[in-house]
Phi, psi and omega in degrees: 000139184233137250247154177281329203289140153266036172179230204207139162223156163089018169299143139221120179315140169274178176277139162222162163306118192301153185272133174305160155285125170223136181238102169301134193277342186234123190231180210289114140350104166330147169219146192309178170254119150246185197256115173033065181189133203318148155322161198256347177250139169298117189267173147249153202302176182308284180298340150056102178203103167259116176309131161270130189316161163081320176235043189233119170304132158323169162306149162103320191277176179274111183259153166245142196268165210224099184287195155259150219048046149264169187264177182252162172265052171274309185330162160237040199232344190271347169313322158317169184274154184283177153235153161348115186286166159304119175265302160248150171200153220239116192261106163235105135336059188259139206330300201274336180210146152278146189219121175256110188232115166337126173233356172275008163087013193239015161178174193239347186289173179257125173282116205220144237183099184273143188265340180268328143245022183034078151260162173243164190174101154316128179212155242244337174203184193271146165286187188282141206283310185081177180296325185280123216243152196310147157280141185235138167213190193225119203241149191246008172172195176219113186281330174158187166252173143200138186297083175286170173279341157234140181061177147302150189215109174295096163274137168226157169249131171290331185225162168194152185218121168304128184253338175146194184217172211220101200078341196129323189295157158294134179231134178269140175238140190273127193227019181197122154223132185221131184276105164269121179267139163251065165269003187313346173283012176278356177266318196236058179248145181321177165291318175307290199302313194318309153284359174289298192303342204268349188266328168267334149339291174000264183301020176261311217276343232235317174326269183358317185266352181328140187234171160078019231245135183244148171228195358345132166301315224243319177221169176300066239270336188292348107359138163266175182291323201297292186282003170311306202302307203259009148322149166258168182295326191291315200273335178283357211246319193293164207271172210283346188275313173288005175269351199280150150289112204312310214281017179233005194264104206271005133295358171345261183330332191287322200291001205248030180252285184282024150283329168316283164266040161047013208266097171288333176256021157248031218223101182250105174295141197207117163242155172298106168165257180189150155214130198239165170221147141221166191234138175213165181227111169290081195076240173241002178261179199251118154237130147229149177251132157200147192244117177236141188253152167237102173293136158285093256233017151325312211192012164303145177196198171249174184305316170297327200269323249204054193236150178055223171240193173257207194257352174248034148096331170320096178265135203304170170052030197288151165213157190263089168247132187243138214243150182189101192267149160195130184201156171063013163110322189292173148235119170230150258173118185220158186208128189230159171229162143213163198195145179329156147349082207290048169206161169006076150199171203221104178253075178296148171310115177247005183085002158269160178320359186161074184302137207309156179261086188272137165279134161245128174049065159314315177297001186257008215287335187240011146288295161356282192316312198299325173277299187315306188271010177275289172324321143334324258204302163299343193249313187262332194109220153359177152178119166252115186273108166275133202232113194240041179239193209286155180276318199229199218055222159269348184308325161331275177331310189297278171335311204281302165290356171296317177262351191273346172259020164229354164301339189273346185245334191313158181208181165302313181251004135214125179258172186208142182218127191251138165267070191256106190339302217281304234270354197248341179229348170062166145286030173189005166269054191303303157339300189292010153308332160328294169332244205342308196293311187304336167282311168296345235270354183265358153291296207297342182261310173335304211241353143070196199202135208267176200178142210220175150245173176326336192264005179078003175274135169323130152229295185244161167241133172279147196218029136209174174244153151289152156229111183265118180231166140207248162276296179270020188028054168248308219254310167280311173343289193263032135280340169318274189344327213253330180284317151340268208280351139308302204286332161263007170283317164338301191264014169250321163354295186274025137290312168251041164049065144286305173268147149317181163303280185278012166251173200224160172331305199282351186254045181217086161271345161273021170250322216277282194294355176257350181278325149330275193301321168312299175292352204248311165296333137310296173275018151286333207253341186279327189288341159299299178290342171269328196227350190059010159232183191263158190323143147279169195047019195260054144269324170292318168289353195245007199200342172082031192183123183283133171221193205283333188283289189346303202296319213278043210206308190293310203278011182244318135349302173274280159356321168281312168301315153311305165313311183288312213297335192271324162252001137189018144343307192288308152348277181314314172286005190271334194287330187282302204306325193294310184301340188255359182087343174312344163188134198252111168299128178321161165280313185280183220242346163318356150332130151224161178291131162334103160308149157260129179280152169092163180277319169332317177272002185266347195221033182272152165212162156287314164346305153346303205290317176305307208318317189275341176255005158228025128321301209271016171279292163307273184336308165330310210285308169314304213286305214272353175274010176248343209294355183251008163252010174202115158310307179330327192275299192317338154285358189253315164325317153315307207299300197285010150241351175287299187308333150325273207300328211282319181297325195276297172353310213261297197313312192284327140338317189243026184325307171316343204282307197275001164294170168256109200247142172295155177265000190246006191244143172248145190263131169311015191252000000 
């Protein structure tokens, strides 16, 4: 019988004894600020893989990547135990500063926190209270800072919810964010800077709300088990912000003011994505499942914003999902991706429904492709590229140059198989993926899935991955998706004889049915972070079967997407570019906020445009009910509907304009 919950309950941190202070001495080099303009460190694309001495895997494995300027493991100092993170901490609110004081037993100094410039400084006891008495609460971390041009800005988390564990470990989702400004020096700055800082306030409040964000105290959540497993003790013993892989780590950038300041036991890795459990009992064994997505913060964006790859290979929307059973003592482990088109292209907003699809510098589309899947290939091995999206239209266009830039790389270890989702499954023949599986299904046994025993010993590894696309990777993506790792959890099942030979998932229908539901909340939290609604078609992932509430959910669904991407998407991607460092305030104060040039774009709205046609609409409506006792009004009922068309023309001439467009972003063209 198998349990409904979808998640661990009943987390409790265990206690541990505090731990010596150990600080690490070599940390990322200061760097200048610049002002509202790409970042200043050189990425590497998302797959990515530098082998760390000592611990570098054969070909094939899941490996960890390094951006540049992280430190390396040549030292012998790192061999020491990190210490222990801050679990609680008691946030007191004072006129000139904040003091943040350890309440886990896990050091006795104060994190003292200037409110006029977020300088930092251990000190040994709270200042004096004064007549006035501090707000005191109670905070599980510091996600980081970030830096404006005047003063500082604290993110801390207010809530956490046990989401379930991961290795053994608590893993927590952040459900309280709260932005502390240190800014009191906004008293005595122009007017100007004031208002400049009060325009990235903004884009603070749009922080604030930031969804999906996962921690552990304890283990490295950015990691699959495969590559956990095959760590060395030297690379497990360093503190947990350097074990992160960069491209899941979605506070990198916050973290580096206390990396700075050496405060190692507040340095909380926090990655962007989902994490899920469910517990069912198969026969008489124990099964648990849990599904984690890791977003890749390369080329984080919103739906709109955010398409295709950059020119070093980042591709939008990539998530990571990791698949992860255990029953019988066993642990086993899949690991799947998916990610945008990997080359040049853009569907900026125009208020219509489905806005044009431009390739950009098309001659570069199988250099692009060519680095994205050369990196892919170091970090998973293999790669079977699935392409589910339309034969014809512009969706056409898109497959076509997709396939024709990657043909010059296919190999033994990369293949590419185009699906096209809409014309073979329709909306509601869902079932005919089997075609697809039936193309795949001697990759999916070839390159196996790693798995381990009780004793922590290898039996198997996965040495490739799928990378699943279609336009947003949301909605045909995770019914792909979601049919995969059904089919490999089935054969890691029947592997430790969980399963018969010839039995399957569905002849468990309350494991079937929690199973559903598990991948069907995975691709709700990813197309939520993405798109700002939940998967379309996530009925089917969730009843195995399409139904009339699923179709009226989609079409209410699309409807939201329309709206967020056109009106206020653009808000929303300046605040994740601001969070990710992708673009930056000066220190100096001489400055100003970007502008939209010209006057159209400084004072167009839509809002504006409606206002106006349905002004002039009423005014219409008012004239013709006179129009048959005055000639006069029936001319002005003309004038006020010329005035309709003439008002509706030009917005719609001029869509890009009357969108909520990010202020920091530009079209590759």
């Amino acid at each position: 019988m198998a349990s409904g919950a979808a998640g661990v309950t009943g987390c409790v941190l265990p206690s541990r004894p505090p731990r010596a202070n150990h600080v690490d001495s070599r940390i990322r080099g200061s760097r200048s600020l610049r002002f509202i303009q790409n970042r200043g460190r050189s990425r590497l694309p998302c797959a990515d893989t530098r082998h760390l001495s000592g611990c570098a895997p054969a070909r094939g494995h899941l490996t960890v990547a390094h951006a540049e300027g992280y430190p390396t493991m040549d030292g012998t100092n790192d061999a020491s135990p990190s210490p222990k993170l801050h679990t609680r901490l008691r946030l007191w609110e004072f006129p000139d500063c904040y003091v943040f004081e350890p309440i886990d037993g896990l050091a006795d100094l104060y994190l003292s926190v200037s409110r006029a410039n977020g300088t930092m400084n251990l000190v040994e006891e709270l200042p004096p209270r004064g007549s006035s008495t501090p707000k005191v609460q109670t905070v599980y971390g510091v996600i980081g800072v970030l830096k404006l041009a005047v003063g500082s800005y604290f993110l801390v988390i207010t809530d956490r919810d046990c989401v379930g564990s991961y290795m053994g470990h608590a893993i927590f989702k952040v459900t309280g964010l709260k932005v502390l400004p240190c800014n009191n020096a906004l008293s005595t700055t122009s007017s100007e800077q004031k208002k400049m800082e009060t325009e990235f306030s903004e884009l603070l409040d749009a922080a604030e709300r930031t969804i999906g964000l996962h921690f552990s105290y304890d283990i490295n959540l950015t990691l699959s088990a495969q590559r956990l497993h095959d760590l060395g003790d030297e690379y497990k013993s360093l503190p947990l912000w350097r074990q992160a892989e960069p491209r899941f780590l979605w506070n990198s950038y916050l973290l580096e003011p206390l990396i700075e300041n050496k405060l190692n036991q507040y340095l909380l890795p926090v990655i962007q994505g989902s994490f899920q459990n469910i517990h069912a009992e198969v026969g008489s064994e124990k099964v648990n499942v849990t599904l984690i997505a890791r977003r890749c913060t390369r080329r984080i964006g919103t739906r709109m914003w955010r398409r295709g790859a950059d020119a070093e290979g980042y591709a939008a929307n990539f998530v990571e999902s990791e698949q992860i059973m255990q029953s019988k003592g066993f642990t086993a482990s899949y690991v799947q991706v998916r990610g945008s088109m990997p080359f040049l292209w853009e569907q900026i907003v125009d208020l219509t429904y489905k806005p044009s699809f431009d390739i950009v510098r098309q001659e570069e589309a199988p250099r692009v492709l060519e680095r994205h899947f050369h990196d892919l290939q170091k970090k998973y091995g293999a790669v079977l590229a699935v392409d589910l999206v339309n034969t014809g239209g512009g969706e056409g266009r898109l497959r076509q140059r997709y396939a024709k830039s990657i043909e010059p790389i296919l190999s033994e270890d990369l293949r590419y198989v185009h699906f096209d989702f809409h014309r073979v499954c329709g909306h509601v023949h869902f079932e005919r993926l089997s075609q697809l599986y039936e193309q795949i299904k001697d990759y999916l046994k070839k390159h196996r899935y790693f798995l381990i025993n009780d004793k922590g010993e290898k039996i198997e590894e996965q040495t490739g991955t799928v990378r699943t696309n279609c336009i947003d990777c949301l909605d045909r993506t995770n019914v792909t998706q979601s049919m995969i790792g059904r089919k490999i959890l089935e054969s890691q099942l029947q592997r430790i004889e969980v399963l018969g030979v010839d039995d399957t998932i569905s002849n468990h229908p309350a494991f079937d049915t929690n199973y559903k539901i598990l991948w069907a909340n995975h691709g709700d939290a990813i197309s939520i972070q993405y798109s700002g609604t939940p998967a379309l078609k996530g009925d089917f992932v969730r009843y195995g079967k399409r139904t009339t509430q699923g179709i009226l959910n989609d079409l209410r669904n699309a409807l939201g997407r329309y709206y967020l991407n056109n009106f206020v998407d653009g808000t929303k991607q300046d605040a994740m570019d601001l969070l990710q460092g992708n673009y930056m305030t000066s220190v100096s104060r001489d400055m100003a906020v970007p502008r939209k040039g010209g006057l159209l774009e400084n004072y167009a709205s839509f809002r504006l445009a409606f206002a106006l046609v349905m002004g002039a609409l009423m005014f219409m409506m008012m004239s013709l009910k006179h129009a048959r006792n005055d000639v006069r009004h029936l001319l002005l009922s003309l004038l006020w509907a010329g005035l309709c068309i003439g008002v509706t023309h030009f917005v719609r001439s001029n869509g890009r304009t009357f969108t909520n467009r990010p202020r920091f972003h530009q079209s590759r063209h």
